[in-house]
C-alpha positions in Angstrom: 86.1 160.3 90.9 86.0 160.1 87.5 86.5 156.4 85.5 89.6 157.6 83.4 90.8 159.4 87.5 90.6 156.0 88.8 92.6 154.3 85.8 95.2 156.8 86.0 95.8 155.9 89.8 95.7 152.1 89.3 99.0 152.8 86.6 100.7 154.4 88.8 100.4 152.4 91.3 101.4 149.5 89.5 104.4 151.1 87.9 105.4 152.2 90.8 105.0 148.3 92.3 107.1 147.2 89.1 109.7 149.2 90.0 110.3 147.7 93.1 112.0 144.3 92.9 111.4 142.9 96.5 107.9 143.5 96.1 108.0 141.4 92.2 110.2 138.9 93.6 108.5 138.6 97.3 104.5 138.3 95.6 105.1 136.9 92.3 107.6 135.1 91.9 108.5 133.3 95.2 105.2 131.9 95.9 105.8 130.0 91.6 108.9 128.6 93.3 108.4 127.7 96.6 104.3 126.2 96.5 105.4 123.6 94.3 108.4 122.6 96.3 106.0 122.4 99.7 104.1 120.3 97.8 106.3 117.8 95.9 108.3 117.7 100.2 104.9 116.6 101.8 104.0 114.1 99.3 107.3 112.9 99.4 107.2 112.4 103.3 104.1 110.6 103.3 105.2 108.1 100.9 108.3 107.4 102.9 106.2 107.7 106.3 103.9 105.0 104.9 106.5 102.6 103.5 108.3 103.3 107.6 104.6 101.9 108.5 104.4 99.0 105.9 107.5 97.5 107.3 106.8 97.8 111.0 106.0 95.2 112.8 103.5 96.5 116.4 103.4 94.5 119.3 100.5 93.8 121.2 100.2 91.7 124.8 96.5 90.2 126.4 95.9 90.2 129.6 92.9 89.6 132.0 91.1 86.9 133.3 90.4 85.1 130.0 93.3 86.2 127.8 92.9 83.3 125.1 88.9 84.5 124.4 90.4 88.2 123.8 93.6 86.9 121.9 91.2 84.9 119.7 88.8 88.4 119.4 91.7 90.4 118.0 93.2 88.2 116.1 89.8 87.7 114.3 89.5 91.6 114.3 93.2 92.4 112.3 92.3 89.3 109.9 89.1 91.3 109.0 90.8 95.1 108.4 93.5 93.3 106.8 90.7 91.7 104.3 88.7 94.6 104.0 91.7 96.5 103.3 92.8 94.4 100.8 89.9 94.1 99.0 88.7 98.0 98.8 92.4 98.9 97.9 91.9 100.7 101.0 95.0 101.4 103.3 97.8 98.5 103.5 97.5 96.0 106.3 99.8 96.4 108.8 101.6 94.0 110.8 100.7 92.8 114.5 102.4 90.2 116.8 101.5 89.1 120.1 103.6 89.1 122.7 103.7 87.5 126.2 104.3 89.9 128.8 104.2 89.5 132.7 103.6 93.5 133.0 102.2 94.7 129.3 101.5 98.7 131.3 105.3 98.8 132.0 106.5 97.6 128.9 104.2 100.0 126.8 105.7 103.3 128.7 109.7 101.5 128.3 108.6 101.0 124.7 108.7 97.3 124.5 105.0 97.0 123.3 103.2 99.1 121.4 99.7 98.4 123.2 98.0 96.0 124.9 94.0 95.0 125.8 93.2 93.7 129.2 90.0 92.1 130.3 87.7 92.7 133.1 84.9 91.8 134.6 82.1 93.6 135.5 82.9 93.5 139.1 86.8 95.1 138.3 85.3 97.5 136.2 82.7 99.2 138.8 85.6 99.1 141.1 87.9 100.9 138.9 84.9 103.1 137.9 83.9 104.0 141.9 87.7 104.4 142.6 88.2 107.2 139.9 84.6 108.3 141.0 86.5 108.8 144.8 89.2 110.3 143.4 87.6 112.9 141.6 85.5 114.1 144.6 88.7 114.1 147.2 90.4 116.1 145.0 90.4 119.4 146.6 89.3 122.9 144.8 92.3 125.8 145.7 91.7 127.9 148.8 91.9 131.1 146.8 91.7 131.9 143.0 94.4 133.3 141.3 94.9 137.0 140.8 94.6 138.6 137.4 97.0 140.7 136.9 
């Protein structure tokens, strides 16, 4: 085909797109509109989503045989973020509190801690590590497989 063939197809083509409103309004001049709007809303919501964060306050409890050595560990641990954060201009430090609590697992899934560190010893830990070890290998495969339909 020749050059001016191929010219003459690409204007009519696009007159023929002109003329058609939806199609202007759906590829031009929606996407001007609406882009900026998405992103002006998701900056928006993480500014308000970190300014939620600053002013939350997370609880954490200790537990485990020697719960003042760990307390002392994580304490030392947020300190250091929290200087490290403020010194790089890095991301804000948030706030932690320790909490007592007689059974941290329970209150973590009712949502009366946010999280909490419990320590071991070696002996508990192979325990835990054999019992999920059982576990695993009692579990028991299907007696048949599923049909594919």
């Amino acid at each position: 085909m020749a050059r001016s063939g191929v010219v003459a197809l690409f204007r009519i083509d696009l007159r023929s797109l002109l003329r058609d409103r939806r199609t202007v309004i759906f590829s031009l001049v929606l996407p001007l509109v609406v882009m900026p709007l998405f992103m002006f809303a998701s900056s928006t919501l993480e500014q308000k989503r970190q300014q939620r964060l600053l002013h939350e306050t997370f609880t954490y409890a200790v537990t485990g045989d020697r719960p003042n050595l760990v307390q002392d560990t994580v304490a030392r641990a947020i300190e250091t973020a929290r200087t490290s954060a403020d010194g790089n201009g890095g991301a804000p430090a948030l706030t932690y509190v320790l909490v007592a609590s007689d059974d941290p697992a329970d209150d973590v899934r009712a949502g009366r801690l946010d999280a909490y560190v419990e320590l071991v010893t070696g002996e508990q830990a192979r325990a835990l590590v054999d019992a999920d070890t059982r576990g695993a290998a009692t579990a028991k495969a299907p007696d048949t497989a599923p049909a594919l339909a």
